[in-house]
ZADRENSE-77883 format. One line per field, with one value per residue (C-alpha): residue number from 0; x, y, z. Coordinates in nm, 2 decimals, padded with zeros to 4 digits. Example, Ala and Ser with C-alpha at 12.3 -4.5 7.8 and 13.67 -1.06 7.14 Angstrom:
i: [0 / 1]
X: [01.23 / 01.37]
Y: [-00.45 / -00.11]
Z: [00.78 / 00.71]
END
This chain:
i: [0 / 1 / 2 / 3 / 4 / 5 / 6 / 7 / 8 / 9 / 10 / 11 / 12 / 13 / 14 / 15 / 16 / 17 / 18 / 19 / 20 / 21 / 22 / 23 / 24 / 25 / 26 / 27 / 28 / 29 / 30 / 31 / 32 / 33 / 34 / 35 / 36 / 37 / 38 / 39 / 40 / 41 / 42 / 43 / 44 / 45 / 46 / 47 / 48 / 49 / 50 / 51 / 52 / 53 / 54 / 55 / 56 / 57 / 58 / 59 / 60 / 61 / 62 / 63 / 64 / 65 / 66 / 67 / 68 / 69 / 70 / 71 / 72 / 73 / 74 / 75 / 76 / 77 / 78 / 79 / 80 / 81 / 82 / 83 / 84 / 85 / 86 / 87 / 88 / 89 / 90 / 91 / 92 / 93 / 94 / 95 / 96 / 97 / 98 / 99 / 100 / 101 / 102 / 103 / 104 / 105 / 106 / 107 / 108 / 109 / 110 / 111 / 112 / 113 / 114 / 115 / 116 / 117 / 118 / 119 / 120 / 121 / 122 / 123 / 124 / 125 / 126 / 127 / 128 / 129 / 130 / 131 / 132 / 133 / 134 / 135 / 136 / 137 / 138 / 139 / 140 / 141 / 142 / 143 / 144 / 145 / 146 / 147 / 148 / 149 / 150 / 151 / 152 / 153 / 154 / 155 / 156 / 157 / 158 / 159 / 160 / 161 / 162]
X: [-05.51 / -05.32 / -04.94 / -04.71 / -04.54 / -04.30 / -04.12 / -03.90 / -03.78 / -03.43 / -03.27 / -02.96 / -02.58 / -02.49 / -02.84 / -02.94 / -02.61 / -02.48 / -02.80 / -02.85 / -02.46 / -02.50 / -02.78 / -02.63 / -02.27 / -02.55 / -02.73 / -02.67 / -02.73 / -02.70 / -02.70 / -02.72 / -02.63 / -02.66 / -02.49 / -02.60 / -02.40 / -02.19 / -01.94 / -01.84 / -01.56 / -01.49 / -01.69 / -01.65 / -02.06 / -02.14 / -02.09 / -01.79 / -01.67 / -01.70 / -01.34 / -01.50 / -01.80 / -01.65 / -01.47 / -01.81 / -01.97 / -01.67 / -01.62 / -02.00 / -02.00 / -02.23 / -02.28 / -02.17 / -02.29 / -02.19 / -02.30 / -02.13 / -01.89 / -01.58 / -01.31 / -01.04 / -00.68 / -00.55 / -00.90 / -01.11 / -01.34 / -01.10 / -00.99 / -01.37 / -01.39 / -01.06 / -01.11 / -01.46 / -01.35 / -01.19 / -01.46 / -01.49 / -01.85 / -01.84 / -01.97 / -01.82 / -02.05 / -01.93 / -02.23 / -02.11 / -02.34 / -02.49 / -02.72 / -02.98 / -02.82 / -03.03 / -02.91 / -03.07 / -03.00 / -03.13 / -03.09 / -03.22 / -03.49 / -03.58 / -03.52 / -03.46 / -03.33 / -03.24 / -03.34 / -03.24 / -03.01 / -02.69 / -02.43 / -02.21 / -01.92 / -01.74 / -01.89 / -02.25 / -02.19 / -02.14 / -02.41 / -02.76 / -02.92 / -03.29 / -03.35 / -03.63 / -03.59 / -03.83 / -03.92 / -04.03 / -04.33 / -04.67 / -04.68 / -04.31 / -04.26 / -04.34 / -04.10 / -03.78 / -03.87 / -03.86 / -03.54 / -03.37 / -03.51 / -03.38 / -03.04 / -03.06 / -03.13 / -02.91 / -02.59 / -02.70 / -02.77 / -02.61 / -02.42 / -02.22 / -01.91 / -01.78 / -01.45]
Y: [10.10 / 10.09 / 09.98 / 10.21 / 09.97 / 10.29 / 10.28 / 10.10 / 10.17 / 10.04 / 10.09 / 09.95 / 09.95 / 09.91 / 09.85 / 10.20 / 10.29 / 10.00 / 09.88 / 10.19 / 10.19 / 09.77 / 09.88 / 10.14 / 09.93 / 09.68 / 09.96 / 09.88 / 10.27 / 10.50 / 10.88 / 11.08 / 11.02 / 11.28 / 11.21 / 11.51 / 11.42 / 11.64 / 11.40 / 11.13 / 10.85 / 10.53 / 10.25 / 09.88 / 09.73 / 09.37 / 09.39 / 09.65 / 09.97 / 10.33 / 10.36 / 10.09 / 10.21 / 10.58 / 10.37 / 10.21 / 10.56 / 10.73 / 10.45 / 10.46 / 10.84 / 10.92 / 11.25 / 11.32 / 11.54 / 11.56 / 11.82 / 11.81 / 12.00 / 12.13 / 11.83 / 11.88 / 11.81 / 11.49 / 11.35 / 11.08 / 11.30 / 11.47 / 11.16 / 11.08 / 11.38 / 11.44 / 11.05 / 11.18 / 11.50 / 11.25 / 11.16 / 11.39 / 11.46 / 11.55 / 11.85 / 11.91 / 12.19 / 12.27 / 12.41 / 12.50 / 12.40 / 12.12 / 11.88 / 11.67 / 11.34 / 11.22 / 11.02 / 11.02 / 10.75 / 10.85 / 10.53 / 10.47 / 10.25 / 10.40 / 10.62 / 10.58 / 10.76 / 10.75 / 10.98 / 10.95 / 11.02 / 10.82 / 11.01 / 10.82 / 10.78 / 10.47 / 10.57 / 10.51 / 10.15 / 10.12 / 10.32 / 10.28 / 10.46 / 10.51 / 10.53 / 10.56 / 10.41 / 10.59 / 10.42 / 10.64 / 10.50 / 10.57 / 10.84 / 10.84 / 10.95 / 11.33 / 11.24 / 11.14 / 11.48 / 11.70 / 11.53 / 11.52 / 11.88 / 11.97 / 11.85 / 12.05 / 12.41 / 12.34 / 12.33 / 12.72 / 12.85 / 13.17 / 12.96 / 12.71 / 12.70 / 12.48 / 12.27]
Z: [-04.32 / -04.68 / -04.68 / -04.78 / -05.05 / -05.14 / -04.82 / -04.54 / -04.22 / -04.13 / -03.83 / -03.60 / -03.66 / -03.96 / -04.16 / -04.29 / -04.51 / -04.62 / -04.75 / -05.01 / -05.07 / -05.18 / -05.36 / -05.55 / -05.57 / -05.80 / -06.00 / -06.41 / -06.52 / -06.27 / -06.37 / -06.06 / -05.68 / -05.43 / -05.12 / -04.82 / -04.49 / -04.29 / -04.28 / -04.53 / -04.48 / -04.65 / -04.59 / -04.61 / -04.74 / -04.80 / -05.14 / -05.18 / -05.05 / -05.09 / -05.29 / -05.53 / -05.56 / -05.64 / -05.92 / -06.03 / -06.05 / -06.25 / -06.48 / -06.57 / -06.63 / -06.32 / -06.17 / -05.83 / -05.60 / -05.29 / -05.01 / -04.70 / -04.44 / -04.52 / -04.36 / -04.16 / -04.27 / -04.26 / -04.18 / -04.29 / -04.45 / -04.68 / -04.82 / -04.87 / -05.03 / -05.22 / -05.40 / -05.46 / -05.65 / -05.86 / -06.09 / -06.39 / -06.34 / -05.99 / -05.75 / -05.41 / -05.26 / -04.86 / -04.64 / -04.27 / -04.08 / -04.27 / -04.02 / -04.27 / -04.41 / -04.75 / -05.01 / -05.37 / -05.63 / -06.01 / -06.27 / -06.58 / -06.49 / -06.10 / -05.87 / -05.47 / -05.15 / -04.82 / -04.56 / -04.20 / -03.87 / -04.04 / -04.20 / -04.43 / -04.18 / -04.05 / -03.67 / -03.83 / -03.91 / -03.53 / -03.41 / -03.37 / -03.64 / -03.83 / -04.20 / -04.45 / -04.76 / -05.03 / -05.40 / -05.64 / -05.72 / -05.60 / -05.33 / -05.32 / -05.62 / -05.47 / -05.13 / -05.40 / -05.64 / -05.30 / -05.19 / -05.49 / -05.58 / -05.18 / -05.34 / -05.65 / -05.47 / -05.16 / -05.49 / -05.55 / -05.21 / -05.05 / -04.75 / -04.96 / -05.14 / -05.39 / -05.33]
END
């Protein structure tokens, strides 16, 4: 049986988001992140946090698109999302009844993403969750274009709106 170099399962509390977020928090170029989760807080990773890696991202230009549920007042998740609507180059698209969590990271030199039962919420880093963590290289490169193509066409589809 052949490895499959171009992926890795993480799972437990607090080892499927942070990971990718560190990861990301480290990337030199970055052009294009897509974060899908229903709901979206802050969140405190070994090597950051979500408001500085929101920084990170504007400063260096990168687009932002975000897919998630429309938050409640006063709620974690419309902070997440109001500091997120910050950056210049960002999209906020709200889809109702939004399930799928994926993340897709597009830099200069590679792309990555995340696909698994964690959203990108404070409760995740406490919870026992799965992840797959996808390179694309090899046979992955096809998994990361579906995802991040996923991404692309869920932006334009009849049962979102944009914030």
């Amino acid at each position: 049986m052949q490895r499959a170099d171009f992926l890795q399962l993480r799972y437990g509390a607090g080892r499927v988001i942070e990971p990718f977020l560190a990861r990301l928090f480290g990337e030199r170029n970055p052009r294009t992140v897509y974060w899908v989760s229903p709901w979206l807080t802050h969140l405190n990773f070994k090597t950051a946090t979500t408001k500085r890696l929101l920084q990170k991202l504007r400063m260096q230009g990168v687009n932002l698109v975000v897919i998630t549920r429309e938050p409640e007042p006063g709620s974690p998740h419309e902070e997440f999302v109001r500091d997120a609507k910050e950056l210049p180059t960002a999209s906020i698209i709200y889809m109702p009844m939004l399930h799928a969590k994926f993340y897709v990271a597009v830099t200069n030199e590679r792309r990555y993403a995340l696909l698994g039962s964690a959203n990108m919420y404070e409760w995740s880093n406490r919870s026992y969750e799965l992840g797959i963590v996808i390179e694309a290289r090899g046979e992955g490169e096809v998994l990361v274009d579906k995802l991040e193509q996923l991404a692309i066409d869920l932006r334009v589809t009849p049962h979102t709106s944009r914030a």
